[in-house]
PQR file of N, CA, C, O and H, with PARSE charges and radii, in Angstrom:
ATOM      1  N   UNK A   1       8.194  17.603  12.639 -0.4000 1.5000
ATOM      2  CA  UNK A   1       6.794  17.479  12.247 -0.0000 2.0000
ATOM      3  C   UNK A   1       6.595  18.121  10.895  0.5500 1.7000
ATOM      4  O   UNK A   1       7.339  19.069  10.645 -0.5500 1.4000
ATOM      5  N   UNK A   2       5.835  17.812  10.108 -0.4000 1.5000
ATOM      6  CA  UNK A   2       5.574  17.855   8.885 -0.0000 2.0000
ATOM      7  C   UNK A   2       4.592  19.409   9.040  0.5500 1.7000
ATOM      8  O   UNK A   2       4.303  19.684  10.205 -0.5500 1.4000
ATOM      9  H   UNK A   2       5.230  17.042  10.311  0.4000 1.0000
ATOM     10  N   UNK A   3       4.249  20.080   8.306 -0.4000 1.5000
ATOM     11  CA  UNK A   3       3.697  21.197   8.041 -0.0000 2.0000
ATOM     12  C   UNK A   3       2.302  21.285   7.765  0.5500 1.7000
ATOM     13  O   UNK A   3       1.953  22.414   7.421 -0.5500 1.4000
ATOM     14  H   UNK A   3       4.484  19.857   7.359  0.4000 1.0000
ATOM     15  N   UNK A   4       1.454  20.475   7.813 -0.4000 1.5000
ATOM     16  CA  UNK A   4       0.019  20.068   7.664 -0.0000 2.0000
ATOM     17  C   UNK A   4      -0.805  20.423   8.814  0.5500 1.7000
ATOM     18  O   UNK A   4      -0.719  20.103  10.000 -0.5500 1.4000
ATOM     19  H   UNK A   4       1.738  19.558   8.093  0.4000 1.0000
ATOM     20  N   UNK A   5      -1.474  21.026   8.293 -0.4000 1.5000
ATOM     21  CA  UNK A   5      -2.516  21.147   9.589 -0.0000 2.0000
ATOM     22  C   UNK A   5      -3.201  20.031  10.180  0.5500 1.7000
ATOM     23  O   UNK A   5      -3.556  19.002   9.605 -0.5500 1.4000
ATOM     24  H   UNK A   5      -1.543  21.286   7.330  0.4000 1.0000
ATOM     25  N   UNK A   6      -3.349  20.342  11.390 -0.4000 1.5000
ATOM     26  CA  UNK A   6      -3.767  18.677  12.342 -0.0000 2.0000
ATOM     27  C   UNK A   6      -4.924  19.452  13.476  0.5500 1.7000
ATOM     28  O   UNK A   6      -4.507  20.280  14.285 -0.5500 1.4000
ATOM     29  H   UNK A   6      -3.060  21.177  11.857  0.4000 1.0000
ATOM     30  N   UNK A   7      -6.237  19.110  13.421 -0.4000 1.5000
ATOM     31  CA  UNK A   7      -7.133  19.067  13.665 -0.0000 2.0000
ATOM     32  C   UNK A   7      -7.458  18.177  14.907  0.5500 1.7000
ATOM     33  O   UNK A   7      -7.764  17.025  14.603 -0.5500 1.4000
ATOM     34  H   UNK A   7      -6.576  18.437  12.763  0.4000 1.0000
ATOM     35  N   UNK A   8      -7.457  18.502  16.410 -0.4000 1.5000
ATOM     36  CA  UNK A   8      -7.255  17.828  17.157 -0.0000 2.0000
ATOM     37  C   UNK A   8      -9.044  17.754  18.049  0.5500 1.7000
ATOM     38  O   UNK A   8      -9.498  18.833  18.430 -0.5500 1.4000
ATOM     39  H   UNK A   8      -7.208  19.438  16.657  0.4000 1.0000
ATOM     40  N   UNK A   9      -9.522  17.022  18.187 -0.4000 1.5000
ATOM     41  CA  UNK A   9     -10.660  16.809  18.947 -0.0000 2.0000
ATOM     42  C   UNK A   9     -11.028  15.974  19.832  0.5500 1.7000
ATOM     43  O   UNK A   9     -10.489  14.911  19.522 -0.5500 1.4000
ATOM     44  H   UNK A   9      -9.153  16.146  17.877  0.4000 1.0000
ATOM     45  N   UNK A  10     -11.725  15.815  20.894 -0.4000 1.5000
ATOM     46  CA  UNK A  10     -11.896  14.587  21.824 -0.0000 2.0000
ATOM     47  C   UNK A  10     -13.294  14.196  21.911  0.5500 1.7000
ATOM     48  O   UNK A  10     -14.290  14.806  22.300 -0.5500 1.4000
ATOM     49  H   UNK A  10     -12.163  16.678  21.146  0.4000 1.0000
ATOM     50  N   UNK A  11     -13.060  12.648  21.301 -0.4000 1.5000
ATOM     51  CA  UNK A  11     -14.641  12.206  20.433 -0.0000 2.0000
ATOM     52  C   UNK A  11     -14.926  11.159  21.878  0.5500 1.7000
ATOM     53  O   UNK A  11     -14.304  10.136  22.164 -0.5500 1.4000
ATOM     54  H   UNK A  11     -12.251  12.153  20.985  0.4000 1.0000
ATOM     55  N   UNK A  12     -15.999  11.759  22.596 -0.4000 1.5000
ATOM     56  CA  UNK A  12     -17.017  10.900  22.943 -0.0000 2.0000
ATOM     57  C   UNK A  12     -17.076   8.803  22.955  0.5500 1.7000
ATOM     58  O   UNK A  12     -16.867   7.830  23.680 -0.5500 1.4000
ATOM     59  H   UNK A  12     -16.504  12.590  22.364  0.4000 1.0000
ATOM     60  N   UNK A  13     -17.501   9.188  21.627 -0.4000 1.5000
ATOM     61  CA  UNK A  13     -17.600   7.838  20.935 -0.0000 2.0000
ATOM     62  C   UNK A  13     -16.138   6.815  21.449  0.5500 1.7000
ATOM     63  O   UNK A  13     -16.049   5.763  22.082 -0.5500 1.4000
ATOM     64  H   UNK A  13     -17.670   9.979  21.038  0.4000 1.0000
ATOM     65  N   UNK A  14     -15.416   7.472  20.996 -0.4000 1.5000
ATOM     66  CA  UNK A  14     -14.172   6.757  20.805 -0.0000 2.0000
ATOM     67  C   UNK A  14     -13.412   6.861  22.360  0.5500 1.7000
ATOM     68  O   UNK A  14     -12.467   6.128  22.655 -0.5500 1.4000
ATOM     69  H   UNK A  14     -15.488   8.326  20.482  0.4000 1.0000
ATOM     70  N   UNK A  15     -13.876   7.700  23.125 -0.4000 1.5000
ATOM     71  CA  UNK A  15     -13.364   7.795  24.502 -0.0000 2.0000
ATOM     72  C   UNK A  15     -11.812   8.166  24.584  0.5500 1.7000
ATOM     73  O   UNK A  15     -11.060   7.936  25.531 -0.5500 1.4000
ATOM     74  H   UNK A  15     -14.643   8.296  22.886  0.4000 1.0000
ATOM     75  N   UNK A  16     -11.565   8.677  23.598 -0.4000 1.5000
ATOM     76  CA  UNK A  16     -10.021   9.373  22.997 -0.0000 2.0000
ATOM     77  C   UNK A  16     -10.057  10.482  22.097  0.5500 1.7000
ATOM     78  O   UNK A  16     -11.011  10.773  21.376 -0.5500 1.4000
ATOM     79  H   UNK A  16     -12.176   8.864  22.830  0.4000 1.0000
ATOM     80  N   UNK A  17      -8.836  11.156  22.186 -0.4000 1.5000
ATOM     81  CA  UNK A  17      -8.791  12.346  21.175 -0.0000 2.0000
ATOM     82  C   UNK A  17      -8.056  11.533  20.323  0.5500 1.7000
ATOM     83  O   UNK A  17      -7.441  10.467  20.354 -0.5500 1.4000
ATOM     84  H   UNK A  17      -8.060  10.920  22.771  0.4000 1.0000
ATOM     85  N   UNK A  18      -8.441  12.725  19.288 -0.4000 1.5000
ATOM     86  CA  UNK A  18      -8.234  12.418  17.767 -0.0000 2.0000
ATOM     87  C   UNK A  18      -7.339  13.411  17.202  0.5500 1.7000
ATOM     88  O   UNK A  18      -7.368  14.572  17.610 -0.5500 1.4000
ATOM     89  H   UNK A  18      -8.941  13.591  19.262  0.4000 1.0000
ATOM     90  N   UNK A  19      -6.499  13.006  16.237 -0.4000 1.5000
ATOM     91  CA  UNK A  19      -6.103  14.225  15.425 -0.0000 2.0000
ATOM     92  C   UNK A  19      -5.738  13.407  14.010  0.5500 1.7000
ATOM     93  O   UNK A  19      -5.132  12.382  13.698 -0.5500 1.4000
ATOM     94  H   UNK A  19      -6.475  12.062  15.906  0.4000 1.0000
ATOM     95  N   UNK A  20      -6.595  14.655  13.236 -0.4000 1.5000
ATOM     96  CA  UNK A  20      -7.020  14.260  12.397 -0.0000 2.0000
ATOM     97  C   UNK A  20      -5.962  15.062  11.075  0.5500 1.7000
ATOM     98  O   UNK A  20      -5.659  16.232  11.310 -0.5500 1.4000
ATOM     99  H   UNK A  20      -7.088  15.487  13.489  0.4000 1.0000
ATOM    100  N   UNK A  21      -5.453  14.464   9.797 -0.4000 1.5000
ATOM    101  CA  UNK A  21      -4.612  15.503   9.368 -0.0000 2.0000
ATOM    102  C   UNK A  21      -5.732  15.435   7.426  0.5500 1.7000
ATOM    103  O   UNK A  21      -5.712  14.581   6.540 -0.5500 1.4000
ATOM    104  H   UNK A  21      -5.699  13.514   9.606  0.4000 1.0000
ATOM    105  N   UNK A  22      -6.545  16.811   7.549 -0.4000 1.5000
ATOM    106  CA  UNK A  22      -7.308  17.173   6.752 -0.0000 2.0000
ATOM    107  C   UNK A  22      -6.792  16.572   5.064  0.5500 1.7000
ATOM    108  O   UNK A  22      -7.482  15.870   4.324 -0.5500 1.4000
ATOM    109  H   UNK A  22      -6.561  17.505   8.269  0.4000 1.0000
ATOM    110  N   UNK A  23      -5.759  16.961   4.855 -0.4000 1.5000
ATOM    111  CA  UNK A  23      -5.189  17.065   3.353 -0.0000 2.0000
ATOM    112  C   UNK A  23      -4.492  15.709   3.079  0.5500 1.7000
ATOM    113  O   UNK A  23      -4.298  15.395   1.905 -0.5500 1.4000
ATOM    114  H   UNK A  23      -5.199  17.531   5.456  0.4000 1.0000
ATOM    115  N   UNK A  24      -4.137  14.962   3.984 -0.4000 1.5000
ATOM    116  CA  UNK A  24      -4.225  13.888   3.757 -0.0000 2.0000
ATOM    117  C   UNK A  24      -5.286  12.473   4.039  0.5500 1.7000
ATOM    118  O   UNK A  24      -5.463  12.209   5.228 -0.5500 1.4000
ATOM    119  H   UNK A  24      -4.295  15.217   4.938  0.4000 1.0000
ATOM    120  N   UNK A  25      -5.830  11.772   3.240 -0.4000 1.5000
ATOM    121  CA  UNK A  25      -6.922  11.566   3.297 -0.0000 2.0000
ATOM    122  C   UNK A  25      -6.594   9.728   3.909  0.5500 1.7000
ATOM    123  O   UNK A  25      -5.870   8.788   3.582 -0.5500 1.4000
ATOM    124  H   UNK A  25      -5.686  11.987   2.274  0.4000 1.0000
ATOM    125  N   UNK A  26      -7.814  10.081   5.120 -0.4000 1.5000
ATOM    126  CA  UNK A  26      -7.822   9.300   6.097 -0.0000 2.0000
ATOM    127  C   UNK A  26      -6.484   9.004   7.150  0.5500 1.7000
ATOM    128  O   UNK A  26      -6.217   8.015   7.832 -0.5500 1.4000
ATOM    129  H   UNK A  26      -8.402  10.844   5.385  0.4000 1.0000
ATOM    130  N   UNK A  27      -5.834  10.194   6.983 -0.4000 1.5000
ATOM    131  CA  UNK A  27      -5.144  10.186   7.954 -0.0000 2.0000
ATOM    132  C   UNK A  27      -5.397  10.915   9.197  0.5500 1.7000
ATOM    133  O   UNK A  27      -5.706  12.096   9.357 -0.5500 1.4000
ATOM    134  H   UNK A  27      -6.050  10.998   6.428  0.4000 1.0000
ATOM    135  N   UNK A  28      -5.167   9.795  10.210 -0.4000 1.5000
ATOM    136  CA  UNK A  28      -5.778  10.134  11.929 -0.0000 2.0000
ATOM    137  C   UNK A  28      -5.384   9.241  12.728  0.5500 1.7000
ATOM    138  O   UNK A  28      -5.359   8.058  12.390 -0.5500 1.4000
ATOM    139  H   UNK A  28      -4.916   8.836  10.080  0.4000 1.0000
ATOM    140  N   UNK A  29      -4.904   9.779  14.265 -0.4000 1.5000
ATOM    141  CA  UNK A  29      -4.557   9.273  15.087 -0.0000 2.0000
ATOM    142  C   UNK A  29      -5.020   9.289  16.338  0.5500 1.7000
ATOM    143  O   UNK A  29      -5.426  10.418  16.615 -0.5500 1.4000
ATOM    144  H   UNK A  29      -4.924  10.740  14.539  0.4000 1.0000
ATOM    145  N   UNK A  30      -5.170   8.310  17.467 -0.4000 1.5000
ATOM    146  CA  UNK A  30      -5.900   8.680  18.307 -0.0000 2.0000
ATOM    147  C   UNK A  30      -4.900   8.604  19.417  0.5500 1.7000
ATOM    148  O   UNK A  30      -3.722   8.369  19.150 -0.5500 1.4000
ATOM    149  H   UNK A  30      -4.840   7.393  17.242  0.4000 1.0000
ATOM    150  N   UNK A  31      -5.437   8.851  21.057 -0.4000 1.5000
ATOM    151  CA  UNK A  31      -4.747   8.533  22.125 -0.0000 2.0000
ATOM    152  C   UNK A  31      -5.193   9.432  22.901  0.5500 1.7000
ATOM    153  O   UNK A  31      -5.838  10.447  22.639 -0.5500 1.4000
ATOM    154  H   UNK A  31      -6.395   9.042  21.274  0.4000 1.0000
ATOM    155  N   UNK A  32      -4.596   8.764  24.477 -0.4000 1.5000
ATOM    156  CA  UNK A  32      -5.427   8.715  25.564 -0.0000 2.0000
ATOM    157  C   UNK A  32      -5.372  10.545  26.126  0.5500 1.7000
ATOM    158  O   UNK A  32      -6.121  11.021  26.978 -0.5500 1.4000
ATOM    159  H   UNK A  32      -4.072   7.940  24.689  0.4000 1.0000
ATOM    160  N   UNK A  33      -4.350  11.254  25.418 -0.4000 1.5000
ATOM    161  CA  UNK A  33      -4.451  12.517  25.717 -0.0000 2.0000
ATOM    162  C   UNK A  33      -3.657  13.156  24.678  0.5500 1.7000
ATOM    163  O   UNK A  33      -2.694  12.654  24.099 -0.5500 1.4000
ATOM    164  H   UNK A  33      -3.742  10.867  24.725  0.4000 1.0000
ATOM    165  N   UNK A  34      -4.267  14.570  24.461 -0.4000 1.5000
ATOM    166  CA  UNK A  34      -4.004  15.524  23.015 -0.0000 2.0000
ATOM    167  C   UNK A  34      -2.591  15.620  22.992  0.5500 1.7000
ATOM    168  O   UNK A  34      -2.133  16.067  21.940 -0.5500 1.4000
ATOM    169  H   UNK A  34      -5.049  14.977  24.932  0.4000 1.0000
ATOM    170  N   UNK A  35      -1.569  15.238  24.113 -0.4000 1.5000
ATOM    171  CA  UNK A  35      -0.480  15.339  23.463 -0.0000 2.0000
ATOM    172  C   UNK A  35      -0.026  14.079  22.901  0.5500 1.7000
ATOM    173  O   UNK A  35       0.722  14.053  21.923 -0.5500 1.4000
ATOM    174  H   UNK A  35      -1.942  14.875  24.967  0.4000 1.0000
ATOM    175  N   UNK A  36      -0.623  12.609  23.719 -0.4000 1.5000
ATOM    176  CA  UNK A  36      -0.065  11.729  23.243 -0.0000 2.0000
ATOM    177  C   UNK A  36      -0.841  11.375  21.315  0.5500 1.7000
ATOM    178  O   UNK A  36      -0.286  10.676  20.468 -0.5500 1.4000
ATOM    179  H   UNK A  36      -1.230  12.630  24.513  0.4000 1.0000
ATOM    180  N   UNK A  37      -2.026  12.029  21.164 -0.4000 1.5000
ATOM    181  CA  UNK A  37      -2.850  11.957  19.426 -0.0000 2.0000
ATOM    182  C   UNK A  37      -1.943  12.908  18.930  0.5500 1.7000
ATOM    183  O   UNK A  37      -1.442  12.492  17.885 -0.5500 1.4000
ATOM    184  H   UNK A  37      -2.477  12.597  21.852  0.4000 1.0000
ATOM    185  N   UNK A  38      -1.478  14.155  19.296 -0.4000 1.5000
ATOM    186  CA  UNK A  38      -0.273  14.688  18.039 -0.0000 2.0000
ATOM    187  C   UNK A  38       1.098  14.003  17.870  0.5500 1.7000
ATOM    188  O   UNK A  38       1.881  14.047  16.921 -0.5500 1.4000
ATOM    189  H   UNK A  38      -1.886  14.493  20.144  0.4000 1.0000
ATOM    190  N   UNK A  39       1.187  13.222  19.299 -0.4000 1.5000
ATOM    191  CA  UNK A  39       2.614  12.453  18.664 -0.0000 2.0000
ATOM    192  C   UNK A  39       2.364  11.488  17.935  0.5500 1.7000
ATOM    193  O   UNK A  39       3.231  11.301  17.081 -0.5500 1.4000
ATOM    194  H   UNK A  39       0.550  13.186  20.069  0.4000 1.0000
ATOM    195  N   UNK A  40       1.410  10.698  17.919 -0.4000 1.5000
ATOM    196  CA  UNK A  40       1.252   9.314  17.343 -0.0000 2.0000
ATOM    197  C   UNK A  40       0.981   9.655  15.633  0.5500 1.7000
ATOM    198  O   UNK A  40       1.405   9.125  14.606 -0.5500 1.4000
ATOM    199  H   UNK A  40       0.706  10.850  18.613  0.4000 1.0000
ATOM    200  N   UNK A  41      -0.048  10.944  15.937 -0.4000 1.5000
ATOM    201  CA  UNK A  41      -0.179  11.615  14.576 -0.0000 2.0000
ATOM    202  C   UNK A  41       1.171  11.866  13.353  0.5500 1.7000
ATOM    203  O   UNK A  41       1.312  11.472  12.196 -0.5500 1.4000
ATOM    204  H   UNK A  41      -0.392  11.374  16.772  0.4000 1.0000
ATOM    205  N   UNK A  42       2.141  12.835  14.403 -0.4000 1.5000
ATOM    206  CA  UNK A  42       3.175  12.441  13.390 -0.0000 2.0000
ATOM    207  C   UNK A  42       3.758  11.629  13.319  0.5500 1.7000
ATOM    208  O   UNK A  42       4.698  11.795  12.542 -0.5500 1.4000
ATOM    209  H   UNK A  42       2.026  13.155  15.344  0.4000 1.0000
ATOM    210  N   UNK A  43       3.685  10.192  14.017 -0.4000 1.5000
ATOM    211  CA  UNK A  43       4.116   8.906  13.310 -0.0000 2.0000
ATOM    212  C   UNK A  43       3.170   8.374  12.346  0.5500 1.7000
ATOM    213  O   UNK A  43       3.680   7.627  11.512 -0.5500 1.4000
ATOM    214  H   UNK A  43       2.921  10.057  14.649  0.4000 1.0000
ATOM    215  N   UNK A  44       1.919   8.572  12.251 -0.4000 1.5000
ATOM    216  CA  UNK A  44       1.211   8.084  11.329 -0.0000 2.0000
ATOM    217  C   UNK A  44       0.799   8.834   9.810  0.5500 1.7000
ATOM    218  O   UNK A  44       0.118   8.490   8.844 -0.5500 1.4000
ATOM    219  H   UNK A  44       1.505   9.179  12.929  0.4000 1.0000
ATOM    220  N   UNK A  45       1.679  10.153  10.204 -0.4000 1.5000
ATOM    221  CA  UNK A  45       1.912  10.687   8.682 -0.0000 2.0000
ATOM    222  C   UNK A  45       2.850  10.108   8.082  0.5500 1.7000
ATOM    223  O   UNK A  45       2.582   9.600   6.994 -0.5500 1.4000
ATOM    224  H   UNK A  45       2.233  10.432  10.988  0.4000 1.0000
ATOM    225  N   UNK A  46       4.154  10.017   8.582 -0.4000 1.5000
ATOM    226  CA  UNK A  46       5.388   9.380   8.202 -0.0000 2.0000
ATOM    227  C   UNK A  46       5.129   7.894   7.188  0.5500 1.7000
ATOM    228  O   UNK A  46       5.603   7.594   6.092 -0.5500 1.4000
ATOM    229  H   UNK A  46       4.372  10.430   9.466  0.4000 1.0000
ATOM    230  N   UNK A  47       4.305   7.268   7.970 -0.4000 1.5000
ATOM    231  CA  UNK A  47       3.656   6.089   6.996 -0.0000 2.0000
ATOM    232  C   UNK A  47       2.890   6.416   6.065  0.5500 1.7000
ATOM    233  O   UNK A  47       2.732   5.639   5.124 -0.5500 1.4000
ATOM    234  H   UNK A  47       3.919   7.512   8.860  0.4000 1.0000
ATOM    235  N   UNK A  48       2.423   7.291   6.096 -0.4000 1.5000
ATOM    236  CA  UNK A  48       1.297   7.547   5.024 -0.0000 2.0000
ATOM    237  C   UNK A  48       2.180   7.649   3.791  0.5500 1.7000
ATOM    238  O   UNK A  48       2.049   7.174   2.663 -0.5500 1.4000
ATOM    239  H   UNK A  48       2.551   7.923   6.861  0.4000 1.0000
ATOM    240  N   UNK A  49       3.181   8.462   4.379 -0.4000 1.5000
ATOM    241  CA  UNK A  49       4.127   8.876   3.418 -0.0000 2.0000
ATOM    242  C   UNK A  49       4.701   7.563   2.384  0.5500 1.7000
ATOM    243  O   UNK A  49       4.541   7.434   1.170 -0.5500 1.4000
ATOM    244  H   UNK A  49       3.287   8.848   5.295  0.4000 1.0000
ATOM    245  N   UNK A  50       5.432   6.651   3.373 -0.4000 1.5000
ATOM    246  CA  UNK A  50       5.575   5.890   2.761 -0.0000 2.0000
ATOM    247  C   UNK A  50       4.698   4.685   2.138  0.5500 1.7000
ATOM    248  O   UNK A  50       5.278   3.882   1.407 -0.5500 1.4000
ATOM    249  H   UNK A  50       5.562   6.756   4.359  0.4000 1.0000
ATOM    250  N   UNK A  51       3.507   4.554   2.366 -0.4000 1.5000
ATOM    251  CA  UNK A  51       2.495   3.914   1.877 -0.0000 2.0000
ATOM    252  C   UNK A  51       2.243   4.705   0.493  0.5500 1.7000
ATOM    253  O   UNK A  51       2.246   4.051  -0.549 -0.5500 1.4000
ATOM    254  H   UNK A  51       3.035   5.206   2.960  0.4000 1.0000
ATOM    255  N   UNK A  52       2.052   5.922   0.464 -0.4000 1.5000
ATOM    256  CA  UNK A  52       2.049   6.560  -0.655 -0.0000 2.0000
ATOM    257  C   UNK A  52       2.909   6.001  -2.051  0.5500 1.7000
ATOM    258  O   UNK A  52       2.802   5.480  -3.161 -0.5500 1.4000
ATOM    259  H   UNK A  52       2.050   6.454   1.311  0.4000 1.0000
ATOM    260  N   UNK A  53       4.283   6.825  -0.543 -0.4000 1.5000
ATOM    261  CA  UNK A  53       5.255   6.320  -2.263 -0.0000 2.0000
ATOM    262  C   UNK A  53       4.993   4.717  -2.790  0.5500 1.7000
ATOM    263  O   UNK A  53       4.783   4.348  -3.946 -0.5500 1.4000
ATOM    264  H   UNK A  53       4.370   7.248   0.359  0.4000 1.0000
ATOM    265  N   UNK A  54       5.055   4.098  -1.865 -0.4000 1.5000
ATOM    266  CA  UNK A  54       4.763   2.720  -2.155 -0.0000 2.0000
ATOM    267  C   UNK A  54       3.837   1.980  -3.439  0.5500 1.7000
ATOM    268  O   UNK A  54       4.062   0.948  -4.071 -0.5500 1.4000
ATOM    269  H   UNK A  54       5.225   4.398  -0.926  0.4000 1.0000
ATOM    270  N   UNK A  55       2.724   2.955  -3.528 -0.4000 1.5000
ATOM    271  CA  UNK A  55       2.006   3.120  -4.376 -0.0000 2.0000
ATOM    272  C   UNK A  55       1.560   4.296  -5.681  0.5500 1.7000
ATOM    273  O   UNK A  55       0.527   4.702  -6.213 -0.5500 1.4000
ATOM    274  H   UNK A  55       2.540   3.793  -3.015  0.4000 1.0000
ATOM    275  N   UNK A  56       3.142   4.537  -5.794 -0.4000 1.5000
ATOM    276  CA  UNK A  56       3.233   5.612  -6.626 -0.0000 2.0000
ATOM    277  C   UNK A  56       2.208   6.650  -5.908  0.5500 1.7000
ATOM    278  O   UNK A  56       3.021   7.552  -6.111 -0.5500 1.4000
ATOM    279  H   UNK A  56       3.981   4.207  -5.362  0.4000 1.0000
ATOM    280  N   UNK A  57       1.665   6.995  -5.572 -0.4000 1.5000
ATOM    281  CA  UNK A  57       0.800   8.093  -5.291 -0.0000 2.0000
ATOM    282  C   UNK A  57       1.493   9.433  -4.793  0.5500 1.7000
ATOM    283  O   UNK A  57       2.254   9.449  -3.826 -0.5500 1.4000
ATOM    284  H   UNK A  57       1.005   6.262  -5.407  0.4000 1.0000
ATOM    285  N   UNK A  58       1.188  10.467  -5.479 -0.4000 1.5000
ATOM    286  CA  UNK A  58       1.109  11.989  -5.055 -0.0000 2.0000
ATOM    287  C   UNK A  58       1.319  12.448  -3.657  0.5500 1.7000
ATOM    288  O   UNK A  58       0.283  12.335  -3.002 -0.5500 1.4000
ATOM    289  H   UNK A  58       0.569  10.455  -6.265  0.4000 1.0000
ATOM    290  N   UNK A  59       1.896  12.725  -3.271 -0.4000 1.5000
ATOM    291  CA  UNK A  59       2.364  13.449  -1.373 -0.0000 2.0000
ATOM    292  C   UNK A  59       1.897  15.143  -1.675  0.5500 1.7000
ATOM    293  O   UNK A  59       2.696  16.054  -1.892 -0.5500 1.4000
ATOM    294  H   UNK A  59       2.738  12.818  -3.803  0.4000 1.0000
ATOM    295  N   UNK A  60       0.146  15.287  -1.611 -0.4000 1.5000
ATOM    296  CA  UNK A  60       0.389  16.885  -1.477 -0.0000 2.0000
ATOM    297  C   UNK A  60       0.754  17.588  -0.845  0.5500 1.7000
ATOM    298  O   UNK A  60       0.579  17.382   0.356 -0.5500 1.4000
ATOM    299  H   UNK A  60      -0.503  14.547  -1.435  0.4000 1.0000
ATOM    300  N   UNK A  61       1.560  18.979  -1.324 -0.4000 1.5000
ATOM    301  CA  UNK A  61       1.891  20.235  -0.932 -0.0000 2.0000
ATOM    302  C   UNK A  61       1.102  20.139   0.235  0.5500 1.7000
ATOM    303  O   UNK A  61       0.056  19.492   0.295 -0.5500 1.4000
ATOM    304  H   UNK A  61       1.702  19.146  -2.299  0.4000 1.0000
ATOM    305  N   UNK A  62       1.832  21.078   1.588 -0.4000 1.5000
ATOM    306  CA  UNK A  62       1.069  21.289   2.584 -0.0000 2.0000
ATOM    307  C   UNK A  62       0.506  22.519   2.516  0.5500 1.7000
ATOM    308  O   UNK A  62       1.309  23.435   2.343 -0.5500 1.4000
ATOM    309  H   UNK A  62       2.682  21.604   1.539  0.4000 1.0000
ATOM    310  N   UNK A  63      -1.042  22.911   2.632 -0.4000 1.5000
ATOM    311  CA  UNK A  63      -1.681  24.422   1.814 -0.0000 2.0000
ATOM    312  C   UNK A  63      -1.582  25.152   3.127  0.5500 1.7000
ATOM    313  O   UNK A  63      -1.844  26.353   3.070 -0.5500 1.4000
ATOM    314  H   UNK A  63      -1.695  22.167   2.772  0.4000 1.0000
ATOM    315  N   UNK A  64      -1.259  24.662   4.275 -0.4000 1.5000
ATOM    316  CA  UNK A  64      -1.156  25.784   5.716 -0.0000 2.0000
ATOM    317  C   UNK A  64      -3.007  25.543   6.359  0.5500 1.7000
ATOM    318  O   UNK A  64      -3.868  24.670   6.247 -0.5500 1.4000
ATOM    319  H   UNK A  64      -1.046  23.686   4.321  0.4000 1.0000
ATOM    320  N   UNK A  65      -2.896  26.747   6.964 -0.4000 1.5000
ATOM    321  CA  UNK A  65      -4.393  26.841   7.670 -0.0000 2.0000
ATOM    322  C   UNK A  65      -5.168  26.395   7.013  0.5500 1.7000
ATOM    323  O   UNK A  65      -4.919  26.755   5.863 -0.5500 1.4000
ATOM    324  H   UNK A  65      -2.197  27.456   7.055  0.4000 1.0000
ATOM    325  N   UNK A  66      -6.224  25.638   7.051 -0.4000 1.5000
ATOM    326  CA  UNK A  66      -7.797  25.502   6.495 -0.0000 2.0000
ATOM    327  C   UNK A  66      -8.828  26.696   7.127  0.5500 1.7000
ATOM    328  O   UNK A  66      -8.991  26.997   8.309 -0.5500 1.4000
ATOM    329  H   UNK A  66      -6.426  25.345   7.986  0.4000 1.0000
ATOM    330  N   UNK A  67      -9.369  27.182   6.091 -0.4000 1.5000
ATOM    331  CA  UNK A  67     -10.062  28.197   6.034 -0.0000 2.0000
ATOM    332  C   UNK A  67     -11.767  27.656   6.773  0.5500 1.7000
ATOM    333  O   UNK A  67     -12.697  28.403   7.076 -0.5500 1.4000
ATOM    334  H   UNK A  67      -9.236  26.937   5.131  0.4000 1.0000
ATOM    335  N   UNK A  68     -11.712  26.331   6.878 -0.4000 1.5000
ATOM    336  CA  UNK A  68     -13.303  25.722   7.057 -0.0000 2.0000
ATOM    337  C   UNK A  68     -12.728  24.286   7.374  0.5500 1.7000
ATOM    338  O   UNK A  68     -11.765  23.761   6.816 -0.5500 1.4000
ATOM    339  H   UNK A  68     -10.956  25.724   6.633  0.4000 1.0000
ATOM    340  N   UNK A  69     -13.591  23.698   8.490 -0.4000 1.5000
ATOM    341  CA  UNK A  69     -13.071  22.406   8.877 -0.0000 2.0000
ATOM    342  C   UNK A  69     -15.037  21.999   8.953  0.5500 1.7000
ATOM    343  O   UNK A  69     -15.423  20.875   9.272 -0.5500 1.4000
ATOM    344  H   UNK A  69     -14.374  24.125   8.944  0.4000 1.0000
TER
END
């Protein structure tokens, strides 16, 4: 797993948890329970990743804890 903080919540709305990864933007995963949204999560960083490079784009540094969510 990648070093990013991941923000995990269970939204109502969506009738699934979420985990959400702050510093990368619009990256989030859902599923039917908080362990199965952190696994899917780190498959859906992995793409980000490569969607990134894909598009030349920047992969930021992971800054650790968020001080404010």
């Amino acid at each position: 797993m990648h070093k990013y903080e991941i923000i995990l919540y269970w939204s109502e709305e969506d009738g699934a948890y979420i985990a959400e990864v702050p510093e990368l933007a619009g990256c989030m995963a859902d599923g039917s329970t908080a362990k199965e949204a952190l696994h899917n999560a780190e498959r859906i960083v992995q793409e980000w990743f490569e969607t990134a490079k894909e598009l030349g784009r920047v992969i930021p540094e992971p800054k650790g804890r968020l001080r404010y969510a």
